[in-house]
N, C-alpha and C positions, 0 to 999 in steps of 0.2 A: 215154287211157281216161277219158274222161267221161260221166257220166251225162244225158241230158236234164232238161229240168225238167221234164217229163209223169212221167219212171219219178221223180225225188225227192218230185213231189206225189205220184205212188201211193204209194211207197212210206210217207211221210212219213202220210200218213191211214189207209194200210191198218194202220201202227202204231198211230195211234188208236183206231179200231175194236178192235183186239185188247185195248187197253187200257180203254177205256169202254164198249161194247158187247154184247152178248149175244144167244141166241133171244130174249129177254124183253122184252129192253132195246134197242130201233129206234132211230137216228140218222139223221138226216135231212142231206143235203148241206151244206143250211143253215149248220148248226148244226157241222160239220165245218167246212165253210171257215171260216166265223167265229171258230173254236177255232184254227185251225191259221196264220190267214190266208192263205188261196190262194183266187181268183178262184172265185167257183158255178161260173159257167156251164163252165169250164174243169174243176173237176174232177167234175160232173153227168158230162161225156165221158166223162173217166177212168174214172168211177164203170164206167158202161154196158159198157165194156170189160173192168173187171175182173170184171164177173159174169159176164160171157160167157167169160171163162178162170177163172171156178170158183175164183178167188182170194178174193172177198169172195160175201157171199148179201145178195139185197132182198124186200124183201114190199112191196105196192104196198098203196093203201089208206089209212083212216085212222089205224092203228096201226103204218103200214107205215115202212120206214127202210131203212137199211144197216145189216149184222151180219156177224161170222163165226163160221160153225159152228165145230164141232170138226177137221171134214175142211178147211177153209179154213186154220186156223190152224196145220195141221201142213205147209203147203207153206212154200216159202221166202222171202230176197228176191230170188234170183235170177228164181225163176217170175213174179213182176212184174213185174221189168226186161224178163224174156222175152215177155212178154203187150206190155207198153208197146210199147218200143221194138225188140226180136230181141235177139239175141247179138251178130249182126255188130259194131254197135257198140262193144262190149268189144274185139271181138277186131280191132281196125282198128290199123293202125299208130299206136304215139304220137305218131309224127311226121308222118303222113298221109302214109304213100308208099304206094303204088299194091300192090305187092309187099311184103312185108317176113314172113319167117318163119326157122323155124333154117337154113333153106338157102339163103335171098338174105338175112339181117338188113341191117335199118340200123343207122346206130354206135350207137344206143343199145337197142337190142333184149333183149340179153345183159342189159341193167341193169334193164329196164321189164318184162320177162317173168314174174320172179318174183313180182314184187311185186305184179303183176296176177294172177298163179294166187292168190297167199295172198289177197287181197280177193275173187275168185270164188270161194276154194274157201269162206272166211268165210261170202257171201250162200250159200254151197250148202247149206251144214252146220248153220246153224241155222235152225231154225221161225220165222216168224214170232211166234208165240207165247213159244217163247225169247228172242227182240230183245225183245218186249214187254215179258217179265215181268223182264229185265235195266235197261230203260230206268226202271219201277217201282221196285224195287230200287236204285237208284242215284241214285232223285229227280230223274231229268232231266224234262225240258220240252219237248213236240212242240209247237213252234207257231215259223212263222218271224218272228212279232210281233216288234219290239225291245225286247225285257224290259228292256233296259238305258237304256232312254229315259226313262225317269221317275227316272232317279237324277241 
């Protein structure tokens, strides 16, 4: 069960937004990638997609940007992995076999199941808003930059 890099950039910026953002307060792709570093042109796509699944809001214009309302910020991260990439992917064997569930497992089925329910039910069960205002709260750093490179 891995993620794509298209759901970790959405994901990854939609956290942004919830953190920096607002109706008020427009953010431009730009200014996202550059914060976050992930390629424009790459997540402009992203972008386009996630407004079309109701997960982030844009206003176009000269005051216009990326934002998330109230109703954006009460979905999850599952609903963006979902919008990205499907479910399928989650729910694909660990080991990529064609088959694999409680009634054909592979040998490691039993072991990899749970552990993927608690990670799905995680992105289920809290808001993006919640991830946010925890990442906040805990002084962490959305940006795939190497912070550690200047030491």
């Amino acid at each position: 069960m891995m993620l794509s890099r298209a759901s970790k950039y959405a994901i990854l910026s939609t956290l942004f937004l919830a953190e920096h953002s607002s109706e008020e307060k427009k953010i431009s792709v730009k200014v996202i990638a550059e914060s976050i570093d992930v390629p424009s042109p790459f997540l402009a796509k992203l972008f386009q997609q996630l407004v079309r699944g109701k997960i982030i809001s844009s206003t176009k214009g000269p005051n216009g940007g990326f934002y998330l309302t109230e109703t954006n910020g009460k979905r999850n991260v599952l609903d963006i992995i979902e919008n990205i990439d499907g479910l399928n992917k989650l729910n694909d064997c660990f080991l990529g076999l064609n088959e694999c569930d409680a009634a054909n497992p592979c040998p490691v089925h039993f072991i990899v199941e749970p552990f993927k329910e608690n990670i799905l039910g995680k992105f289920r069960d809290k808001t993006i808003i919640e991830f946010a205002q925890e990442i906040s709260e805990k002084g962490r750093v959305l940006t795939l930059k190497d912070i550690g490179a200047g030491k």
